[in-house]
N, C-alpha and C positions, 0 to 999 in steps of 0.2 A: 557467492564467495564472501566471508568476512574477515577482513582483516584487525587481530586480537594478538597482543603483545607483541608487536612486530613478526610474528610470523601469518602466515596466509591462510587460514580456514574455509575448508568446505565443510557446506552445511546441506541437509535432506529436507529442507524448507522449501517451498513453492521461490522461486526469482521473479517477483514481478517488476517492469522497467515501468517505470510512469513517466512518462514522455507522452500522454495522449493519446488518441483515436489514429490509427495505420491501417491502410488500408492491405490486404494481402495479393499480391501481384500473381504470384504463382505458385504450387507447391511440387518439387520435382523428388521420386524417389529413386534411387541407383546401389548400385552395392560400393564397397569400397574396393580401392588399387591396392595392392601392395605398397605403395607408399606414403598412401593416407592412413594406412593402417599401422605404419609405424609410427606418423605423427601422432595420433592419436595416442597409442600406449607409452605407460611409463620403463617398462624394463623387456629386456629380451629374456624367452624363458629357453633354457634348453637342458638342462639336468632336469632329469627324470628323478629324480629322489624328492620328499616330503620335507623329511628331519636327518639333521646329522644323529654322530653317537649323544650328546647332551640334548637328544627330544629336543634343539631348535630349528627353525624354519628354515632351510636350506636358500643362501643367494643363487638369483636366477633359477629357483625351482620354482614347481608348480603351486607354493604356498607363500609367494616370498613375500614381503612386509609391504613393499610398494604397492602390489597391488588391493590394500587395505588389509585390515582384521577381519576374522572372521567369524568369532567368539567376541562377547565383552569381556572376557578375560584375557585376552589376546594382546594388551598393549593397544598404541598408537600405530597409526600409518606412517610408512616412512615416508610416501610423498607431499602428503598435506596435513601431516601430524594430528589428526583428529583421530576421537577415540572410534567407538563402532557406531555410538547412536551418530556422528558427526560426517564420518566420513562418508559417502556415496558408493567409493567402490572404484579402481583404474582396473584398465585393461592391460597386459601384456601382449608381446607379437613372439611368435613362432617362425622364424625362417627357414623355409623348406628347401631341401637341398635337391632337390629337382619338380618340376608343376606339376599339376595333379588335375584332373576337372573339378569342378564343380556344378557336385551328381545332382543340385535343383536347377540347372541351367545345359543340360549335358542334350536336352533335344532339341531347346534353341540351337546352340553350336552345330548340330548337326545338320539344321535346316541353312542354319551361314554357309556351312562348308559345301552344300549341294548348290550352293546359288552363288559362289568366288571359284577364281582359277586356284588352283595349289602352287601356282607360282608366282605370279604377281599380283595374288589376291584383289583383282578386279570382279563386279560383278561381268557372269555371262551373258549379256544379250547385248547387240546391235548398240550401234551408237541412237541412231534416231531414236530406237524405241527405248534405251533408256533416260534420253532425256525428255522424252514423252511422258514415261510416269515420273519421272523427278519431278516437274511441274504438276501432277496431280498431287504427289507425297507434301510437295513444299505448299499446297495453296491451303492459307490459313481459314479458308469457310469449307476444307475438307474434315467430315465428322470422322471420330475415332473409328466407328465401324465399316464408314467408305475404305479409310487406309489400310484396315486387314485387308480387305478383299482386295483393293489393289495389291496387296503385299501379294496373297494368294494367286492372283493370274500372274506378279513376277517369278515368283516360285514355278510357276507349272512353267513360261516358256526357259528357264535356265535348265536348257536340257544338253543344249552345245557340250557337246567332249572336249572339243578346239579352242582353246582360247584364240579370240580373235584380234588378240592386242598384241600375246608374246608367242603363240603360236604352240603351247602345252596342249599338249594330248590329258585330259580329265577321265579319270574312272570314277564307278559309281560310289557315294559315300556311304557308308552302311556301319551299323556296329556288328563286332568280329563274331557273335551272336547275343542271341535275345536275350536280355537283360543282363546285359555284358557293359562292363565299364573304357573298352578297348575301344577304339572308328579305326576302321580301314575305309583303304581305298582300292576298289576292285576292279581289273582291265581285264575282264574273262569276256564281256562284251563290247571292249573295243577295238576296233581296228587299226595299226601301227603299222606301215610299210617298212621302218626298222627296227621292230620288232619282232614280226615275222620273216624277214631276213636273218635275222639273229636263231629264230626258234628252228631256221632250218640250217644252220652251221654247224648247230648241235645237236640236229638230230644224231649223228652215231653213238650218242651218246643211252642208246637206248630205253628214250623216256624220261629218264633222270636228268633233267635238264636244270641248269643251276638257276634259271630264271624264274622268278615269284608274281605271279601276275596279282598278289595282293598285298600292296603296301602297309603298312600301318603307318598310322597319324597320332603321333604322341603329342602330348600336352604341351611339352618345349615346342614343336615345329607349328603344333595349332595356333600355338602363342606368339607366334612372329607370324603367320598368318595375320591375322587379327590385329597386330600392331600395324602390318604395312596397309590396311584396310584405307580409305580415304573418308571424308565426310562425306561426301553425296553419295558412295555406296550406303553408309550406314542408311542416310536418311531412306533411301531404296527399301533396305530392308529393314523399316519401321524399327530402327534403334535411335534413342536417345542419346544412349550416352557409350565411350568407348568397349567393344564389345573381349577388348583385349581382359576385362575384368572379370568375363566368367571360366577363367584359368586361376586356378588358387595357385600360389608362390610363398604366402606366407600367410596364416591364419592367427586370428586373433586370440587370446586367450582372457576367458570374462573376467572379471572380480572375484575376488572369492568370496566376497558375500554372496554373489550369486550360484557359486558351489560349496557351503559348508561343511567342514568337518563334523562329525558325531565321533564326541568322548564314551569310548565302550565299556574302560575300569582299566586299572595296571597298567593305566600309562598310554595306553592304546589310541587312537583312532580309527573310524571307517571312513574311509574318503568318498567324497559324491562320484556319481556314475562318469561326469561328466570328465572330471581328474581324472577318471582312472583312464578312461578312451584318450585324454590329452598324456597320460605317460605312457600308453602305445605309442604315441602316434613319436612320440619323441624319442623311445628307443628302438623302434626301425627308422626314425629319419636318423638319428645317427650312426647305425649300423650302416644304411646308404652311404651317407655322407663319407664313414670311413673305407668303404669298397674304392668309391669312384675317388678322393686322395691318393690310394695307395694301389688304383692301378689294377683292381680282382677285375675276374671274369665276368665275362658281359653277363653270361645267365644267371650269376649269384645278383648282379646288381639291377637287370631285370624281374627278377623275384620279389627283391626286395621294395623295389617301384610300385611291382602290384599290389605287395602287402602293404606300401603307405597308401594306396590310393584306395584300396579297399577302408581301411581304417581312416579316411578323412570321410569316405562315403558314409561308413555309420556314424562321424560326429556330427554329420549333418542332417542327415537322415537316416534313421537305425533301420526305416520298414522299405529301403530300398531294394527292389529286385535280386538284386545281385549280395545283399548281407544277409546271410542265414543263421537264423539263429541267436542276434543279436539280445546280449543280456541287459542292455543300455538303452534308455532313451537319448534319441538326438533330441537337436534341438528343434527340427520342426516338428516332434512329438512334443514336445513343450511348449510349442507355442499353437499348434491348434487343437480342433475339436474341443468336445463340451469339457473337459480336463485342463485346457491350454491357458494361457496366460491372459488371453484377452476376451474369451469367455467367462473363464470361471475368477480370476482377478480383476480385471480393470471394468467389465460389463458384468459378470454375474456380482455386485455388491450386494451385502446385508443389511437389513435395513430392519428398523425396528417395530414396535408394535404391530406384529407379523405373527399370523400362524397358518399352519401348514401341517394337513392331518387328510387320511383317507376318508370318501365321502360317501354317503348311503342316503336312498330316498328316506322321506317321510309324507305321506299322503295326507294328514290332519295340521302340518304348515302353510301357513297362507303363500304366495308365490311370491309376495314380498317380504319372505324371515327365513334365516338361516339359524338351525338348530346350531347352537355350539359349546362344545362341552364344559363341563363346571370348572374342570380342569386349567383350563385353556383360558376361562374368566377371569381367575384367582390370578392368572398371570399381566393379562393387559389390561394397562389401568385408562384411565381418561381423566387430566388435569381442569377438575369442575370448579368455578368461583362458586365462594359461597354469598346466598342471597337469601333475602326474606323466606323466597318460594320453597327451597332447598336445603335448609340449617339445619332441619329437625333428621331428614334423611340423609345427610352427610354426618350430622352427629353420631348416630348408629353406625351407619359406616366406619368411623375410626374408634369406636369402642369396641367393634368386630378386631378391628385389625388385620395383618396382613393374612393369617390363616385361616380365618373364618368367613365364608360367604353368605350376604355379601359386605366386604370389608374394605379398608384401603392401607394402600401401601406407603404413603407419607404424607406430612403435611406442608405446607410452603407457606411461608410469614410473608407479610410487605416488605420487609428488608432483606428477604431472601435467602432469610434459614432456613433451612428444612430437615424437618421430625421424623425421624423412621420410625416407621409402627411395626417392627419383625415384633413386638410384645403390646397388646394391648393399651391404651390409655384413657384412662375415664378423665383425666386431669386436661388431657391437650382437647377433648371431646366439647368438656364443659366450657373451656375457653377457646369456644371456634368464636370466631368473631367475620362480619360481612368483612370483604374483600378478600380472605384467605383463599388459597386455593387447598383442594383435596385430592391429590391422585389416589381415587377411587376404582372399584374394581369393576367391570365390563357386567353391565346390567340387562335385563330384558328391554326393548325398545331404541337401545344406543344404534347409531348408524355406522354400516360398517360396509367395505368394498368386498366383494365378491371375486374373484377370476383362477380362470384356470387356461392353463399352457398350452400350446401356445396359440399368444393372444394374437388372433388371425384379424378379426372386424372391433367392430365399435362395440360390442356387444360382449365379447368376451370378460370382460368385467362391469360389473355394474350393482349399484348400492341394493343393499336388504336393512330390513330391521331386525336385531341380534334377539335369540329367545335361546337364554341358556337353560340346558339341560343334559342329566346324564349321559353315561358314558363318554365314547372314548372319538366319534367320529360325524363331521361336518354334515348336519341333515339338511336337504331341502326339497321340495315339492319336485317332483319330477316333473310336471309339466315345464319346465324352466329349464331341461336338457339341452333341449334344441339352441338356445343361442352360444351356450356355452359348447356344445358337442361335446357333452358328458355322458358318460357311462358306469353303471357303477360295479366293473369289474376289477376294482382296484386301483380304480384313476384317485390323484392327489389334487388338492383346488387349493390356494391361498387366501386368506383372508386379512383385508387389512382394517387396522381401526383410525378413522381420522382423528387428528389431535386438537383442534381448533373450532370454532364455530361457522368461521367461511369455510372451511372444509367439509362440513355435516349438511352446513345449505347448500352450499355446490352439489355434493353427490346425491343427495337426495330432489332437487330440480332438474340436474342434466342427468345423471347415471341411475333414476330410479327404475325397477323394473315394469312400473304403471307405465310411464314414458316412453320405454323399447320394446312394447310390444311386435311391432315392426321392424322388418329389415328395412332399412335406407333404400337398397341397391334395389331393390321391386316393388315395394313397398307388401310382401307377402308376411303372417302370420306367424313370427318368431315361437310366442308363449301360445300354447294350445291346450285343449285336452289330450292326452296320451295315456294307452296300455288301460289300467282297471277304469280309469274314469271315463270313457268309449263303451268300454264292457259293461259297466255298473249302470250308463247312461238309457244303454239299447236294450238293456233286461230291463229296466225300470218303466220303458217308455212300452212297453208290450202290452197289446190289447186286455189279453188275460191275466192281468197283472194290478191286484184291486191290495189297499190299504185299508185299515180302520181306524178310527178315531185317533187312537192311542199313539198308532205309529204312525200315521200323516201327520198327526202334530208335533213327532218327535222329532222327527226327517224334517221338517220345515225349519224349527227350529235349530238344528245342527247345521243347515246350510246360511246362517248366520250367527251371531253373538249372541244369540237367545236375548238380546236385551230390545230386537223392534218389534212392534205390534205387528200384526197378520191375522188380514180375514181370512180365515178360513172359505172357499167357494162351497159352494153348494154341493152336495157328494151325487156322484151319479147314481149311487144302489141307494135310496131310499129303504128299503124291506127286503128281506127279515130285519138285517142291518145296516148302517149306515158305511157304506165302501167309496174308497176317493179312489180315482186311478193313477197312474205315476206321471200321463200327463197333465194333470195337475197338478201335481211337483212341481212341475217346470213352469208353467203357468205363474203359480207361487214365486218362485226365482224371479221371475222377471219382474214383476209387479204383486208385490207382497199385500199392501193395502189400495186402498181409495186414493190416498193423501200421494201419491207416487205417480207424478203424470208421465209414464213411459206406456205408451201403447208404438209394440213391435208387429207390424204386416209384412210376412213374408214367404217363398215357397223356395224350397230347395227337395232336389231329389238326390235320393241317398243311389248305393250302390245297388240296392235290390228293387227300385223300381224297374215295372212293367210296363202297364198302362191306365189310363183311367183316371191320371191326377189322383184326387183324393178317394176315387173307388179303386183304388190300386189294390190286388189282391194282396201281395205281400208288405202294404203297409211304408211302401217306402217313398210313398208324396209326403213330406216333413210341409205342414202348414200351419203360418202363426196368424191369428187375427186378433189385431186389437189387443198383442200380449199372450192371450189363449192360443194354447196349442190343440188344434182341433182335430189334426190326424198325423202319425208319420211317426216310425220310430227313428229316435237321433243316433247319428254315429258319426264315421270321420270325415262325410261330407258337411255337417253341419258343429259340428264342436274341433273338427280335426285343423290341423298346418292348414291345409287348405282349400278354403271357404268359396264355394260358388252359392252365391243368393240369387234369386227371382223377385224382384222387387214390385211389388203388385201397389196397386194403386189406391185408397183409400178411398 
């Protein structure tokens, strides 16, 4: 609140108290009374009209000035005279001219009502045994999940018909049927010695008996229930706080910034959904209201109870059982699922240097680079100081400029101007000078976050090195599915670009994909071979399966940078021509030259061993000695998720 020219200002600014470090004692949630609810708001609404004849805001209507603007064109607010960007927004109150449930708390009440008398709203059971669990409810080192179940065994023994205190005969509590907003109370299974006295005075009456063995429990009488409740019942039945408050009597009415009008042309508005269900509910609560004044028939003013009580049902919840058809969201369709307010507003935020595009293998990326399109580069920049190392390559960059790749999008002075490049400049180019910065455009080698939804382990995101290129969609090695539990039938992954240099060190030391090869929780084989690279593996490792010069040296080379040396081994066919096998491919892989002291000894048996170890007839003893692979075709026991080795001894 600020207070500016003697009048009192509300303002949509964060209130912070600086008074220090407080510690938080408790945080308790409850709904509101009917009489908190009128503290709370500024005006009572009850005309159902918008505007008068001069298109203004109708007093005590559902647009009235108090409860803020709703438009910036709209004026000030009457109660804290701020315009739109200032004001916050008050609430009004509704006063209902008879109670109504409250359809998210309608099965609690129902489980009250099966566990109190109907008449002196005591809980049913024995003295002893209720002050038996009283002392389990009340004891402060009992967990939240002990109390339900205590609650649960109170519930099961509150089965007495008899109240034991005022001596009421109880029927069963039920709603009057299934997803019905009505509770009865039913005595077709109980027994009454003056009741069946009664049902037999009237027998001559040939069945037609005036007597109704099912009561109903309307909202008003639930609601003095509930008032005469005491506290150790509540506590009983695992209530906080007075349970008289899930009976609606008077409903709140939001701000109208939180239901805006939309200007249609010719003077017009369309009012939000929410208005419109709040000027229901106000011209059958006053139809009500005028029935029971002036005295009409019970059944016009029971009708009309049900059509308010149906119509609070859908402002609360429109997907309630019993609303069909509802053209409205309530509000608890507002406020959850992936749609709702704390989802997709307060939790789902945007955030920038972000993108987000469908994703396709690429088998020729290393499993530490994600393909990402040209497109998509042009757009996220990365704020680079310029330095000795870097002036010549940031110079082109901003003589590119924003359209051309690869280009950059502005320039930042030490004083903190900053050059937009949407048009080329060879002048800001030639006067780059060290310390400037360049947001430059998203290059091959930059470091960038990886993930996709939802992020279940540690592993679900984690850093690549960015290799732009064509088209339109997120490429990477598909051996690299598995941690993410990717598929590429359509699935979407996000990418983000760090903006900092602690940010590019961090992801690439904790989140690189060299580094989570492993799951944590087994320590099992996240990044594997998969699908072609299995199949390409087991045909290449096949006994009959010979190379010549040209393409064992091409193949060797492809399974690196063509830029390290590699002896070639010795070829197995000598004559007519010189033939290598494909396990010396692998061989190659592992220990390329001399200079490489990795000698790997090991045996693993694939799916299609027999017997015989390395005389196995189908080939499936996989054995390394010394690096050399000397028998065994590879597949998913040795390249796959998961790896059983034979570690033989040197």
């Amino acid at each position: 609140m600020a207070k500016k020219d003697g009048i009192l200002k509300c303002t949509k600014e964060l209130y912070l108290d600086d008074v220090g470090p407080r510690k938080i004692k408790s945080v308790k949630f409850s709904t509101f009374s009917g009489t908190e609810i009128r503290d709370v708001a500024e005006v009572e609404v009850w005309k159902s009209k918008f505007y008068d004849q001069n298109r203004d805001k109708v007093k005590n209507g559902l647009l009235d000035t108090h409860m803020g603007p709703s438009q910036k064109h709209h004026g000030a607010c009457a109660t804290c005279y701020g315009n739109h960007d200032e004001c916050p927004g008050h609430f009004g109150y509704l006063n209902l001219a008879f109670p109504v449930y409250n359809v998210c708390y309608l099965n609690t009440v129902l489980t009250i009502l099966k566990c109190i008398c109907k008449s002196c709203a005591r809980v049913l059971l024995p003295e002893n045994q209720r002050i038996e669990f009283l002392k389990k409810m009340r004891n402060p080192n009992t967990e939240v999940l002990q109390k339900q179940a205590c609650f649960k065994k109170i519930r099961d023994k509150c089965k007495a018909s008899r109240c034991l205190r005022c001596g009421y005969i109880n029927g069963a509590v039920k709603k009057a049927r299934p997803g019905s907003l009505a509770l009865v109370e039913d005595f077709n299974k109980v027994k009454d010695v003056n009741a069946e006295a009664s049902q037999f005075a009237l027998s001559h009456l040939n069945g037609k008996s005036p007597l109704n063995s099912r009561h109903a429990l309307t909202a008003d009488k639930v609601s003095g229930l509930l008032k005469k409740m005491i506290h150790e019942d509540c506590v009983l039945l695992n209530l906080n706080d007075n349970p008289e408050k899930f009976i609606v009597s008077v409903i709140p009415v939001p701000p109208v910034a939180v239901r805006p009008s939309v200007l249609v042309g010719n003077g017009k508005s369309q009012e939000d959904g929410i208005s419109s269900m709040l000027r229901e509910i106000i011209v059958t609560n006053n139809i009500l209201k005028d029935l029971m004044n002036a005295g009409g028939p019970l059944e016009k003013c029971l009708d009309a109870w049900d059509l308010l009580q149906l119509q609070v049902a859908e402002y609360m919840n429109s997907e309630f059982p019993c609303v069909v058809d509802s053209k409205h969201r309530g509000f608890t369709q507002r406020i959850k699922g992936k749609q709702g307010r704390f989802r997709s507003n307060l939790c789902g935020k945007r955030t920038e240097f972000t993108g987000r595009t469908v994703i396709s293998p690429d088998p020729n990326l290393k499993i530490t680079e994600v393909g990402v399109p040209k497109q998509m580069a042009m757009v996220l920049t990365y704020p680079e100081i310029v330095s000795h190392h870097n002036i010549e390559k940031l110079r082109k960059c901003v003589r590119n400029g924003l359209y051309k790749y690869p280009g950059a999008k502005s320039v930042i002075h030490p004083d903190g101007s900053k050059i937009n490049l949407k048009v080329a400049n060879k002048t800001e180019a030639n006067n780059l000078k060290y310390g400037y910065i360049v947001e430059r455009h998203l290059t091959d080698g930059d470091v960038i976050l990886f993930n996709r939804q939802p992020s279940l382990h540690r592993m679900s995101i984690m850093s690549h090195r960015a290799k732009v290129m064509p088209w339109r969609t997120l490429r990477f090695n598909e051996s690299v599915c598995n941690p993410y539990n990717a598929d590429f039938d359509g699935d979407e992954m996000n990418m983000h670009f760090p903006q900092t240099e602690e940010a590019r060190t961090e992801a690439l030391m904790l989140m690189g994909v060299q580094n989570n090869l492993c799951t944590p929780k087994n320590g099992e084989i996240l990044v594997a071979s998969t699908q072609d690279f299995l199949t390409s593996s087991f045909l290449i490792t096949r006994k009959d399966t010979f190379y010549d010069r040209t393409s064992f040296s091409l193949m060797c080379h492809a399974m690196g940078d063509a830029c390290e040396h590699i002896d070639l081994p010795v070829p197995s066919i000598i004559k007519p021509i010189e033939l290598w096998t494909g396990k010396q491919l692998f061989s190659v892989l592992i220990r390329p030259n001399v200079d490489v002291n990795i000698f790997l000894t090991l045996a693993v048996r694939e799916r299609g061993y027999t017997s015989g170890e390395t005389m196995c007839i189908n080939d499936g003893y996989v054995y390394f000695m010394n690096s050399d692979l000397i028998c065994g075709q590879l597949g998913k026991s040795t390249l796959g998720e998961y790896l059983i080795f034979i570690y033989l001894p040197l």
